[in-house]
ROLO-376223 format. One line per 2 residues: number of its first residue (from 1); their letters; for each residue x, y, z of N, C-alpha, C. Coordinates in steps of 0.1 Angstrom, whole numbers. Example, Ala and Ser with C-alpha at 12.3 -4.5 7.8 and 13.67 -1.06 7.14 Angstrom:
<nodes>
1 = AS = 132 -57 78 123 -45 78 132 -33 78 | 128 -22 71 137 -11 71 129 0 79
</nodes>
This chain:
<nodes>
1 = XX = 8 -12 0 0 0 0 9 12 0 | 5 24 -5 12 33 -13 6 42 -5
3 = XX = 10 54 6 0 66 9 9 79 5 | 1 87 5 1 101 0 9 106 19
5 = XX = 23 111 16 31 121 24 21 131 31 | 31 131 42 28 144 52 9 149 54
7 = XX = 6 137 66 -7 135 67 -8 132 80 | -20 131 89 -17 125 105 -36 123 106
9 = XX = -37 114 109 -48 106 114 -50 103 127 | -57 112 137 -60 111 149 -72 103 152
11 = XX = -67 85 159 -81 82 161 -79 85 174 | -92 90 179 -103 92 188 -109 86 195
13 = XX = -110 92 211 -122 84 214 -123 82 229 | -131 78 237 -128 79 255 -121 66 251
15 = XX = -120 58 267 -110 47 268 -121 35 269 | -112 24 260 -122 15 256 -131 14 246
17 = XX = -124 23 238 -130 30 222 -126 16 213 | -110 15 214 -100 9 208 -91 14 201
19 = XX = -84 26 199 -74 36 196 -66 26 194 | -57 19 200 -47 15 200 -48 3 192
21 = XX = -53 -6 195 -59 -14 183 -68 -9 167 | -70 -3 166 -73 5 152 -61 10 152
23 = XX = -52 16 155 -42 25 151 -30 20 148 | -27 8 154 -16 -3 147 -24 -14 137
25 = XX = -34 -12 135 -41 -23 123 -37 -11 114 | -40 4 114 -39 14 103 -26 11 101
27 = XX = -17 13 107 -2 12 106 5 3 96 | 0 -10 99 -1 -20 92 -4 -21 77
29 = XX = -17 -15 74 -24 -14 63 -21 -3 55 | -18 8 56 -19 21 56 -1 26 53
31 = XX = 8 19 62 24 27 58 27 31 69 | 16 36 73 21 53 87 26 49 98
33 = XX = 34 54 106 38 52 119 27 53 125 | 25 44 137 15 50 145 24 53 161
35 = XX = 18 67 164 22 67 180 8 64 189 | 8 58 204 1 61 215 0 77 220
37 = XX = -9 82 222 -4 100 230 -4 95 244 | -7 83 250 -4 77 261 12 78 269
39 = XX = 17 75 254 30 73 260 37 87 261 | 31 99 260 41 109 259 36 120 271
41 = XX = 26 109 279 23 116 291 32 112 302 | 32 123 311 42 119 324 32 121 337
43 = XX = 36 122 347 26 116 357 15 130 365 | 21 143 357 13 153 363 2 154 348
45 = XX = 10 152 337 -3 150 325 -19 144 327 | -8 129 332 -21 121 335 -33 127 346
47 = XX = -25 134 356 -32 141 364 -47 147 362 | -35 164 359 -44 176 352 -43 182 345
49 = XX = -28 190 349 -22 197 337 -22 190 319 | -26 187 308 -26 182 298 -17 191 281
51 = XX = -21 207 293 -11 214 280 0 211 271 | 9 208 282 22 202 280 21 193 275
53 = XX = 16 183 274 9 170 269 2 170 255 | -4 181 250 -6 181 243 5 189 230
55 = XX = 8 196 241 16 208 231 32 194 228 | 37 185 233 44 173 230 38 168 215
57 = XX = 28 166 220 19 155 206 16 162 196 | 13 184 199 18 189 188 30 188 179
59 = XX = 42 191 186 51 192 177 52 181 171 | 53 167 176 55 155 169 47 154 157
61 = XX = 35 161 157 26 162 144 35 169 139 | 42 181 139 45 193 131 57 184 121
63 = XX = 67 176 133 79 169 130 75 158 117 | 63 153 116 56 145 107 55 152 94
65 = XX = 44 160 99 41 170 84 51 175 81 | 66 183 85 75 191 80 85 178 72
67 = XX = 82 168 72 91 159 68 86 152 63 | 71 156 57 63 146 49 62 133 50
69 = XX = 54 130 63 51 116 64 39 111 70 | 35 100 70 23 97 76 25 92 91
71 = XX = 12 97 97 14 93 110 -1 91 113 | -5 81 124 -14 77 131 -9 78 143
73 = XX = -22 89 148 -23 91 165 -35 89 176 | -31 77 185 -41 72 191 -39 90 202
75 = XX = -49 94 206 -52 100 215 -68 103 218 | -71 105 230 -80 105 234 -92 119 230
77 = XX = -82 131 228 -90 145 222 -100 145 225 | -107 145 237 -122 144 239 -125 163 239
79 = XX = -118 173 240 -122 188 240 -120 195 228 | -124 199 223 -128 209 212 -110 215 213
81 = XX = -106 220 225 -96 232 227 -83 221 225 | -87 211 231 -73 202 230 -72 198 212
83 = XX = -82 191 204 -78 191 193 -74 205 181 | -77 216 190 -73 225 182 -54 226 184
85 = XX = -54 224 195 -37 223 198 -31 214 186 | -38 201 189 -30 193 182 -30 198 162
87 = XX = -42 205 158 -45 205 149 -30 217 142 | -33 223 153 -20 235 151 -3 229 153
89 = XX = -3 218 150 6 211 143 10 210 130 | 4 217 125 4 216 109 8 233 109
91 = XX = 16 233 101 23 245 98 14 250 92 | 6 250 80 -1 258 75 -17 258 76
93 = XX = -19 253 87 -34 252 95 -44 264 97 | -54 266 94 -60 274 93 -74 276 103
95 = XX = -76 279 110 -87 277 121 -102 276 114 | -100 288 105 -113 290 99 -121 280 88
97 = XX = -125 276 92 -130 258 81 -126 251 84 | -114 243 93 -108 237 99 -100 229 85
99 = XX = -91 237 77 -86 231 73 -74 228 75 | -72 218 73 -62 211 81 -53 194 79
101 = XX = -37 193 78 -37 177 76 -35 172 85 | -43 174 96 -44 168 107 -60 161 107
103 = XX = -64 152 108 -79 152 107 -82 137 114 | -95 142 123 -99 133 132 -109 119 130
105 = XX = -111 111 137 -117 97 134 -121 94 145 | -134 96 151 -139 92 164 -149 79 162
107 = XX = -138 68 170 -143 59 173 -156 59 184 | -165 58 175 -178 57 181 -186 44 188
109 = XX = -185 46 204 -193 29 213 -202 38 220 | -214 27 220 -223 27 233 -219 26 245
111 = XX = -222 35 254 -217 34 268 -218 16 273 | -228 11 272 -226 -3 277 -218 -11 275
113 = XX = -210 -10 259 -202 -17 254 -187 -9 256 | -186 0 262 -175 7 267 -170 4 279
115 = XX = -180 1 289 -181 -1 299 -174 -17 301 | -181 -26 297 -180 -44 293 -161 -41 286
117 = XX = -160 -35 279 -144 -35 272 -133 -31 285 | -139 -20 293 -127 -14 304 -127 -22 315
119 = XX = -139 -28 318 -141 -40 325 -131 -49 323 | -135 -53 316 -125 -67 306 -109 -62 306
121 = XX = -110 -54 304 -93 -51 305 -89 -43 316 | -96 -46 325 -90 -36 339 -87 -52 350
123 = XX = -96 -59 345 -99 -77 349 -81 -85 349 | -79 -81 330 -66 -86 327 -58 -78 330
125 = XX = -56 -68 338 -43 -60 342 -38 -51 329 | -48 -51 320 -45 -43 310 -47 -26 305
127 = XX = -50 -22 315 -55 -8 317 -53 -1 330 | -52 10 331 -52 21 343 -60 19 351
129 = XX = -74 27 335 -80 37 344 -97 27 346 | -101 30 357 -114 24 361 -123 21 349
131 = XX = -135 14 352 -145 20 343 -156 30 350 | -150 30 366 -161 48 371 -158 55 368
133 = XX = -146 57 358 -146 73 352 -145 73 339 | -157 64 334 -157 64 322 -164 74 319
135 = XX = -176 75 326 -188 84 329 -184 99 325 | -169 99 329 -163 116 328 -159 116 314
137 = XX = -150 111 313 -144 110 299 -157 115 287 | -171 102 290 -181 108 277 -188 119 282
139 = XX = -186 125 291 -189 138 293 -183 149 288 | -169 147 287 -162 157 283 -162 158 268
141 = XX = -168 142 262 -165 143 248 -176 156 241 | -172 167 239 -178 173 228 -175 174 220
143 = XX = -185 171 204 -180 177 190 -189 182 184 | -179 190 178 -188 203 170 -190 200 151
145 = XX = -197 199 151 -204 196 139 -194 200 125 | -192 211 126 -184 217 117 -167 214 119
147 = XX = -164 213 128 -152 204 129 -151 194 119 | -156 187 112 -155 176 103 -153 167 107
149 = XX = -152 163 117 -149 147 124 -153 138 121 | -149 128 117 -155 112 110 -160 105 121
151 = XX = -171 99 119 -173 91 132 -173 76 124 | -168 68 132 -168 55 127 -178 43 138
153 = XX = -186 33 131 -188 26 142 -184 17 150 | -177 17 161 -166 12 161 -172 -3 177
155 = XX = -183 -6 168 -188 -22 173 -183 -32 166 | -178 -24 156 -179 -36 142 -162 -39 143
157 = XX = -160 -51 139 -149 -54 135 -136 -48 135 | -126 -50 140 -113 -42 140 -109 -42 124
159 = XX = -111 -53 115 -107 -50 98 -119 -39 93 | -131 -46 99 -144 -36 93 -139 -20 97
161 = XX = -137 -16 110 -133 -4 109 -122 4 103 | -108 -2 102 -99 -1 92 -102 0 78
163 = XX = -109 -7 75 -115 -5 60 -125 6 60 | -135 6 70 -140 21 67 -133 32 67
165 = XX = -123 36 77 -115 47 75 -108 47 66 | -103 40 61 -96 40 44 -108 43 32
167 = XX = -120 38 36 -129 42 25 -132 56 27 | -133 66 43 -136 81 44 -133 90 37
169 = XX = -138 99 33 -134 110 25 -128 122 38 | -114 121 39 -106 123 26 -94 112 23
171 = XX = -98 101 35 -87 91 34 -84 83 19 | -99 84 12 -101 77 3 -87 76 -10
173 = XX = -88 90 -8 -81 98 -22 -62 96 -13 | -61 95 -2 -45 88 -1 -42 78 -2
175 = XX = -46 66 -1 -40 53 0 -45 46 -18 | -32 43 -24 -35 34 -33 -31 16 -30
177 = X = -34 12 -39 -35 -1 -43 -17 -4 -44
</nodes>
């Protein structure tokens, strides 16, 4: 698979979306590096402070796009103000219309089935954070319509959703055969 340079795919999503699993299947499929924004947190990020945290996971986008390459970024972006940081990674970003090669993919679950996933992997020692604060996390998720954000359904299959985000416009028009 062939992709089109200097691009960054933020999937999205509270915890127990599956970021990290979509984001190394895109990697796979797709060319791109994928990073965790997990890992570029330190222990006051995880806290409260997130600026710093985010303003990291900016420049690593900037360092992507300035060097034309593809990148996949699991991060959580649940606030409007935090994906504008990250979006301002792109050197020639423009607020107004959100144009931008930074562009988001929110893995879309039902709270019950969010819930059953954090469970399951809080069970296997595979996760942090509870599932009582899952509650917060889809509270904080707001999106704004005009943002353009893709939503994916993300009950369906780990290939099923990889294949839909490769069929999304505008992913469509990067990835060849």
């Amino acid at each position: 698979m062939v992709s089109r340079n200097g691009a960054v795919i933020v999937i999205m999503g509270v915890s127990g979306a599956g970021k990290t699993t979509i984001g190394q299947k895109l990697e796979k499929e797709i060319n791109y590096k994928y990073l965790d924004a997990d890992d570029f947190h330190s222990q006051s990020n995880k806290d409260e402070d997130r600026k710093p945290w985010l303003e990291s996971l900016r420049d690593v986008i900037e360092e992507y796009l300035i060097n034309k390459k593809g990148l996949v970024l699991g991060c959580s972006a649940l606030k409007k103000q935090y994906r504008e940081i990250l979006r301002s990674g792109d050197p020639d970003y423009k607020s107004e219309g959100y144009t931008s090669a930074v562009n988001f993919v929110l893995l879309d679950v039902p709270a019950e089935v969010l819930i059953a996933r954090v469970n399951k992997r809080a069970a296997e020692g595979k996760h942090y954070m509870p599932a009582s604060l899952l509650q917060s996390q889809l509270d904080l998720l707001k999106i704004d319509e005009s943002e353009g954000i893709l939503r994916v359904d993300a009950t369906l299959s780990p290939e099923s959703i990889v294949d839909t985000i490769k069929e999304m416009h505008p992913f469509q028009s990067w990835f060849q055969s």
